[in-house]
N, C-alpha and C positions, 0 to 999 in steps of 0.2 A: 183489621178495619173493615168494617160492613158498609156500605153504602147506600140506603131506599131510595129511591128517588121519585118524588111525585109530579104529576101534574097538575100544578095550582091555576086555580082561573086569571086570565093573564090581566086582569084587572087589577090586582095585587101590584101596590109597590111599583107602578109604571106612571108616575108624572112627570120621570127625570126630564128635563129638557122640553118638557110639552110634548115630547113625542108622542103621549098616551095618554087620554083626559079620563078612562072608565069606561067600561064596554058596559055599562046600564046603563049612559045614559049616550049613545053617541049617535049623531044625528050626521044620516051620510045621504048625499046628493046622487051616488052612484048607482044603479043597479041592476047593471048585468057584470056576471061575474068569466065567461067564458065569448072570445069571438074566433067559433073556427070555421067562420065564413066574414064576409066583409060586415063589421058591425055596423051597427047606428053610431050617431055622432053620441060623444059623451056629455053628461048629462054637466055644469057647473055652475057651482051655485050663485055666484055674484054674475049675470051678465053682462054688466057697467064692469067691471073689472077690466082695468088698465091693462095692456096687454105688458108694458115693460113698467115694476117700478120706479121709483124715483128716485133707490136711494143707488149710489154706487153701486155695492154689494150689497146685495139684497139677502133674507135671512134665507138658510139653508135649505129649511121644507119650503119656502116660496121659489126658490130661484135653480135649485138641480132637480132630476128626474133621477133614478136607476135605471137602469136596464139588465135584469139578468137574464144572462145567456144558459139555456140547459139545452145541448145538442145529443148529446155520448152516441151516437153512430161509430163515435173511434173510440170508445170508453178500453181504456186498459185493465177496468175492474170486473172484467167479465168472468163466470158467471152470475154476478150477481146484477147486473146487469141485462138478464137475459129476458126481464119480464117489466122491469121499472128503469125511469133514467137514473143517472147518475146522482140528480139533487132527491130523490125519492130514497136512498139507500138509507136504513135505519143505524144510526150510529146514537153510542151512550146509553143504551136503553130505551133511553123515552124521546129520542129525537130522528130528526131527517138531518141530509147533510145540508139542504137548503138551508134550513133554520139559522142556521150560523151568519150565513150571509146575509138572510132578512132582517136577522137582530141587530148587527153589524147595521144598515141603514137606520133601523129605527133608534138604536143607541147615538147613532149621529144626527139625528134630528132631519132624518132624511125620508119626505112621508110620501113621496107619489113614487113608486114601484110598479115597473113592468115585467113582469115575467116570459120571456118568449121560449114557447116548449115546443118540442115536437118528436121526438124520438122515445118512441115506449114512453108516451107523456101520462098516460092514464093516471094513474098513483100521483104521479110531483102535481096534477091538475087540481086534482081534488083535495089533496094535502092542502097546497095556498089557500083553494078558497074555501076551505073551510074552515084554517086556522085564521088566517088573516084577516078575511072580510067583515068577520062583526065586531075585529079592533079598533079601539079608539084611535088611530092613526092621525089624528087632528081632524078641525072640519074639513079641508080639504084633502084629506089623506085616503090614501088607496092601495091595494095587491091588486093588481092588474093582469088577470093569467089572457094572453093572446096566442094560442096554439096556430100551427104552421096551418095554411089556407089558402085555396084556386081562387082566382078572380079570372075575370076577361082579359085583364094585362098580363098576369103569370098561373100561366096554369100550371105549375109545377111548385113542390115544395120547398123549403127553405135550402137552399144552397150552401148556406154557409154564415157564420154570425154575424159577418158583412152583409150580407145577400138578408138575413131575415130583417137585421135595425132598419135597413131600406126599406124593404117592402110594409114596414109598421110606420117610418117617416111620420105618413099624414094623420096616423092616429096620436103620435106622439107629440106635435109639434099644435095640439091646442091647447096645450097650457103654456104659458109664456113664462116658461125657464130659460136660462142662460147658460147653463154644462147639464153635460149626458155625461153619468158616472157607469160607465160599461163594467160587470162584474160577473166572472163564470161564477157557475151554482152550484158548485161541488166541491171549491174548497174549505178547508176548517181553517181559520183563524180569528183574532180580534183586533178590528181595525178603526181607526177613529176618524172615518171620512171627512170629518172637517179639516184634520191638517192638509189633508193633500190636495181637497179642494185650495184651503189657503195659500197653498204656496203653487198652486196653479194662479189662482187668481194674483199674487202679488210677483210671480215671475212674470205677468201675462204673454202666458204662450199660448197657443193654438191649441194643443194636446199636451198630457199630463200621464206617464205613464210610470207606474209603482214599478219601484225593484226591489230586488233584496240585496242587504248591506251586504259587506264585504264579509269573506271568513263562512260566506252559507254556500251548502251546493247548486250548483248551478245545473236550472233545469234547461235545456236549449230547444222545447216544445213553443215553450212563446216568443221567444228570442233573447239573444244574448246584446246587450246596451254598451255603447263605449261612449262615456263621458269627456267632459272636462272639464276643468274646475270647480265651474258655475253649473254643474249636472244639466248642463245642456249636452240632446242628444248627437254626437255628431256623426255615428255608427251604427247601422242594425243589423244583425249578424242571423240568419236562420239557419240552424244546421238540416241541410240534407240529407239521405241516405246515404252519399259517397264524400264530401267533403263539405265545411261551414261554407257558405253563400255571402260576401257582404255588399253591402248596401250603404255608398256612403252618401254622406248626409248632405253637409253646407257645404256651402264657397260656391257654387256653380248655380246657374236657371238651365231648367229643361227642358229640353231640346225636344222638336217637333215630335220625334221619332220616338222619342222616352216617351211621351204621354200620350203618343197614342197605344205605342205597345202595352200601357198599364191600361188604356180604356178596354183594351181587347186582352188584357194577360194570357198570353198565346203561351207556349212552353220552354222559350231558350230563356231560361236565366241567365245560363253567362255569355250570351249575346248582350245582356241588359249591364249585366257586371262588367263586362270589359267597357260600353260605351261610358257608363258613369267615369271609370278609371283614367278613359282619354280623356275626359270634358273636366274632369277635377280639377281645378289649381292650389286645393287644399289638402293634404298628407295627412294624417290624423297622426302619421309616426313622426310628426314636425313637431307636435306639443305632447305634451302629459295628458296621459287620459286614463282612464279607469276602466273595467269591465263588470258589470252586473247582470242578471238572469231578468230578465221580466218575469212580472207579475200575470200579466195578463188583464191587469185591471185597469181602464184607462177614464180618464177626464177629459173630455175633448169639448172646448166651445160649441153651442148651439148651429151657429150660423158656417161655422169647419165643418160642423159634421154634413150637416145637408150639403157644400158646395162638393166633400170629399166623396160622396155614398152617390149624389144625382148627376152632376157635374162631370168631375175630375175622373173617376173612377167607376161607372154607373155599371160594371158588369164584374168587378170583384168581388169575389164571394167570402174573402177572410180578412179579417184585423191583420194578424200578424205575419201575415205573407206578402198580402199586399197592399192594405188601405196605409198602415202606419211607412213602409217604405215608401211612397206613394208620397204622402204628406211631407216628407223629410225632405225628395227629391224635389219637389213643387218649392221648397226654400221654408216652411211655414216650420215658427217654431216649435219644437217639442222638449220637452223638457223629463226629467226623472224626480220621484221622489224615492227616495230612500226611505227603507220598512224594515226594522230591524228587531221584531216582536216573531212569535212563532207563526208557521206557515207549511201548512202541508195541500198538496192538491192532489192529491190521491192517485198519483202515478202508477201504482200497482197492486195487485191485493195486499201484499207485504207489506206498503206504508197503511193500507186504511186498517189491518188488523193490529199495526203499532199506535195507531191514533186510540185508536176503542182498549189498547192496553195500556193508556197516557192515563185515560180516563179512572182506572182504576187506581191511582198512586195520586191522591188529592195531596198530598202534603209536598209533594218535587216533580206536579206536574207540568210541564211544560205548556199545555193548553187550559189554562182556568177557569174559562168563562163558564162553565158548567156547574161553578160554585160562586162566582161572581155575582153580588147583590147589586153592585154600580151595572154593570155590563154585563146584562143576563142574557142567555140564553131564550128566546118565545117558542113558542110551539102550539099544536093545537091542544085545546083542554081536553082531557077525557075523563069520563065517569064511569072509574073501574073503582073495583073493591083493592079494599090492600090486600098486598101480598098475605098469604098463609105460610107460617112455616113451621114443620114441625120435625121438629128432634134434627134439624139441618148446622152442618157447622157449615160458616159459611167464613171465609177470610179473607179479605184485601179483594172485594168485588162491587159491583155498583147493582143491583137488583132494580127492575120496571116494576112497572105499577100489574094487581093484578095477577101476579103469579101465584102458583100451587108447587109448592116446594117439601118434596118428601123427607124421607130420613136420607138424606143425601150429601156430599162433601163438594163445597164449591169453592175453588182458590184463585185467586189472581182470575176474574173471567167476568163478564158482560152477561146477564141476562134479559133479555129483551119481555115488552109487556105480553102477558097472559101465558109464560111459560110453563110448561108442566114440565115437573123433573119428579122418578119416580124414586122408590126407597132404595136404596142399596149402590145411587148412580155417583161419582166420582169422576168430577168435572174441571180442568184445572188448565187457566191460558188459554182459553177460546173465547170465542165469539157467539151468543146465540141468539138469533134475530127477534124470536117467537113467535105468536102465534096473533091470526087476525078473527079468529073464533074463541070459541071453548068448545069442548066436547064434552060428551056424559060418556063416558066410559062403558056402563051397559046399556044401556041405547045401540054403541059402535060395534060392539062386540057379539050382538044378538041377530045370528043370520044374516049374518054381511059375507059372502063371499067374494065381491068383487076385490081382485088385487091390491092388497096393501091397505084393503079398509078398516082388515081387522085388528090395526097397529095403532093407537090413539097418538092423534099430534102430540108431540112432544119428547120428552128422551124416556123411555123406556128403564124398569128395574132392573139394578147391577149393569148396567152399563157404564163404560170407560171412554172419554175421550180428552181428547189432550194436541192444544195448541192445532184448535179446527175452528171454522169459520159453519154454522151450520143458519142456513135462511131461513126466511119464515115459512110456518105451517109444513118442517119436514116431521113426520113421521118415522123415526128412531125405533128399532125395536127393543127389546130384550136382550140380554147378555150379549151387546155388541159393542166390539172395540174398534173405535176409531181413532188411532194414535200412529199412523204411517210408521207402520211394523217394516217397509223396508225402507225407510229413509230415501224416499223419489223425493226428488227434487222439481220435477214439473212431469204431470203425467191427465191424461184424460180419459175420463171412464163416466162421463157422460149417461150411457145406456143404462148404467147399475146407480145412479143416482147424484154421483160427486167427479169431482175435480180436484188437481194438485197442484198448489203455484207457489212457486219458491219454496214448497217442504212443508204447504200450510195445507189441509186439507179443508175441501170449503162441498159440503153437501148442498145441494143443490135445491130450489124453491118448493115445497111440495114435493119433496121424493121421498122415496120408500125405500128405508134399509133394513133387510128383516131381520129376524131376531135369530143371532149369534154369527152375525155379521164379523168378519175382521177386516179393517182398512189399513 
C-alpha cells in the first residue's frame, strides 16, 4: 500500500458545523496576527454585542475560548526539539503536531483559538499564522498566536502555563465566553470537545478535567485522578521523583495557612500533605473510587479561572501541580470526563516514531483522522509539484507532497515534503522529516568547499537506513548505513550529527553525514 498525500486548499469540504464558510470569501475583523509585546486592544466586529448571551448555553463558537499551551522547555523529544517547539514537529508527512489540536477545535465548532508560544516558538509562529489566519473560521473566528512578552508588570517570561493564561487574562477576557478549554499543543489525537464541554456544563462544576478510561496506561506527568462514582474528583495525585504526592480533595475548607502557602507555593509539599490529612474528615479509602491518568486538558469556568489564576493562586506557575490542587482544596467542584478513543502525548522519541508508523498502516490504524473526511486533519496549503517517482518500489508508506524519488525501495516509512531520495537507496521503518528547500545538485556540487556542502540535502545513492528518525534539511551522503550496527540503546554523538534513543537513531536538523558513513 502506497500512500500520496496532498495538500488541498482547506476550503474544500469544510462547512461541517459552520466551523468553515470558504476562505474566498471570509470577511475577518482581526489583524494583527503576532503580540510579542503588549498588543493593542482587539479589533470586534459587533460593538453593541451583549457581553453575556441570553440563552442558557450558548452555542460553542459563541460561548468557549481554547487556549493552547506550547511550552517544550522540558520536551522529552529532544533532539528534535532542539531548533522548533514541540507543536512545530512535522508528523505524517504533510503536517505539524499542532495541527491535530487546531482541527480538533475547529471539528468541534470551536472558532476563537489562542495560542500561547514561547520556547523555540519561531517555526509553531509562523506555522499558525499562516495556516490558520486566512481560514474561514466563522465571522468571529480566529488563531491567535500570543508569544511570551516583558511589560512593566512582569518583566520576565512565561513561567509556566499557569503563569502565561495569567499574564494573557486581559487579552482574553474581551470576548464574553463562559469556559477556557485549556489544551497542550503537542498531542495526537481526536476529540469531540463538545461532549466534555457538555458534561462540564450539565455536571456544573467549576473545572472539567479529561482522563483516560480504564485499561490505558497511565501517564503520572499531569496527574493521576481518583474518582467516585459520579467522576467527581475527589483526589489528585502528582508523582515526584521519590514517591506519589497526594492531594486530597472534599470534605474540608481551607485553612488560613493552606492558602496562603499556595498564594506563595514555597517548597515543603508534604508540609502541605500532612496538614490536608489532619483537617480531612473525609477518607477516600471510605467509598469506592477509581484511578485515571489525566489528560491535561481542562474546561474550567470563565469567572474560576480568573478568581483561581488573580486571586486565589496569583503566583503559581503550573495547572497540574498547583492551580488544579488549589481549586480542589478551595472546596470548588471539579469533575472528570472520561476519553476512551486513541491518545498519545509524545512522551518520548519512541512513542512519536510509533505514532508516524500508525500512520502508515491506514486500514488497523489506531489514529484515523489523517484519512477521516467528517474529522480532518487542517494544515497550511502549499503549492508544491507532485511527487516524481521513478522506477521506485515503494510499500506500506505515506509519501509528502513535492518529493524526488529515485530508483529507490521505500517500506513501512514516512517521507516528508520535498524529499530527495537517490537511486540505489533502501529505506525501510523510519522517519524522514524533509526538506524546507530544494537544491540543484550542480549548482551545490560546483566549487563549494565549505563542510558538508558538497552533499545535497537529502538521502544520498545506495544508502541504507533502517528504523531512524532523520530531520529536516539533513544532508545524507552516499553509500551510508544508518541502521544502529551495534544495537545501543541510548547513546549521544551529537558532534558527528545524530543521537540514539531507545535503539531509534534520530540524525540531527541540518547535519552532515558523509559518504560511507556507518551508524
Amino acid at each position: 500500500m502506497v500512500i500520496l498525500q496532498l495538500s488541498l486548499p482547506i476550503s474544500m469540504d469544510l462547512q461541517k458545523n459552520g466551523a468553515i464558510n470558504g476562505s474566498a470569501r471570509i470577511r475577518r475583523k482581526r489583524t494583527s496576527k503576532f503580540h510579542c509585546t503588549l498588543p493593542p486592544r482587539l479589533f470586534i466586529s459587533n460593538s453593541q454585542q451583549p457581553q453575556y448571551p441570553n440563552l442558557l448555553f450558548p452555542s460553542t463558537n459563541q460561548s468557549v475560548a481554547a487556549i493552547v499551551l506550547e511550552d517544550g522547555s522540558r520536551s522529552k523529544l529532544y533532539p528534535l526539539t532542539k531548533k522548533i517547539s514541540e507543536g512545530a514537529i512535522p508528523i505524517a508527512a504533510n503536517y505539524r503536531l499542532v495541527d491535530a489540536v487546531v482541527s480538533n477545535c475547529i471539528n468541534s465548532n470551536i472558532n476563537r483559538i489562542y495560542a500561547l508560544t514561547q520556547f523555540n516558538s519561531t517555526s509553531l509562529n509562523s506555522h499558525l499564522s499562516r495556516a490558520y489566519a486566512v481560514q474561514g473560521l466563522g465571522k468571529e473566528g480566529f488563531v491567535e498566536v500570543i508569544t511570551a512578552y516583558q511589560s512593566l508588570e512582569d518583566d520576565d517570561w512565561f513561567q509556566g502555563a499557569a503563569d502565561a493564561v495569567r499574564r494573557c487574562l486581559w487579552l482574553m477576557e474581551e470576548y464574553p465566553v463562559t469556559e477556557f478549554l485549556i489544551l497542550p499543543g503537542h498531542h495526537l489525537y481526536k476529540m469531540d470537545y463538545q461532549k466534555i464541554i457538555e458534561a462540564h456544563r450539565n455536571s456544573r462544576a467549576d473545572m472539567t478535567i479529561a482522563a483516560l478510561s480504564a485499561g490505558r496506561e497511565q501517564d503520572p506527568n499531569f496527574g493521576i485522578l481518583r474518582l467516585n462514582s459520579e467522576n467527581q474528583v475527589l483526589e489528585f495525585r502528582l508523582k515526584s521523583d521519590s514517591e506519589p504526592i497526594t492531594f486530597v480533595s472534599v470534605g474540608f475548607p481551607p485553612s488560613s495557612a493552606l492558602l496562603k502557602f499556595y498564594s506563595f507555593w514555597g517548597s515543603s509539599l508534604r508540609m502541605f500533605t500532612s496538614e490536608i490529612q489532619e483537617e480531612s474528615p473525609m477518607k477516600c479509602n471510605d467509598i469506592a473510587y477509581r484511578e485515571f491518568s489525566s489528560m491535561g486538558i481542562y474546561v474550567i469556568n470563565r469567572d474560576i479561572m480568573v478568581k483561581l489564576l488573580r486571586e486565589h493562586f496569583p503566583k503559581a506557575n503550573d495547572f497540574a501541580s498547583e492551580v488544579i490542587p488549589g481549586a480542589i482544596s478551595l472546596g470548588m467542584k471539579v469533575q472528570a470526563f472520561l476519553f476512551d478513543g486513541y491518545w498519545e502525548d509524545m512522551r518520548s522519541i519512541e512513542a512519536f516514531y510509533l505514532a508516524n508508523m500508525e500512520s502508515t498502516k491506514k486500514a488497523d490504524m489506531a489514529f484515523n483522522s489523517f484519512f477521516d473526511k467528517k474529522s480532518p486533519i487542517y494544515t497550511l496549503p502549499r503549492v508544491l509539484p507532485p511527487t516524481h517517482v521513478t522506477d521506485a518500489i515503494i510499500i506500506d508508506s505515506v509519501i509528502g507532497d513535492g518529493c524526488i524519488l529515485g530508483r529507490c525501495k521505500i517500506k513501512g516509512t514516512v517521507v516528508g515534503m520535498k524529499t530527495r531520495i537517490g537511486d540505489g537507496a533502501v529505506i525501510e521503518d523510519s522517519v524522514i522529516m524533509g526538506s524546507d528547500i530544494y537544491q540543484m545538485e550542480d549548482i551545490q556540487r560546483s566549487g563549494v568547499d565549505r563542510k558538508g556542502l558538497d552533499i545535497p540535502i537529502g538521502i544520498g545513492e545506495d544508502t541504507q537506513i533502517r528504523k531512524a528518525i532523520i530531520d529536516k534539511n539533513a544532508r545524507i551522503g552516499r553509500n551510508v548505513l544508518i541502521i544502529n550496527k551495534d544495537s545501543v540503546r541510548e547513546g549521544n554523538s551529537e558532534a558527528n550529527g545524530y543521537m540514539i534513543s531507545e535503539g531509534i537513531v534520530v540524525v540531527l536538523h541540518s547535519a552532515v553525514i558523509p559518504n560511507g558513513s556507518i551508524i
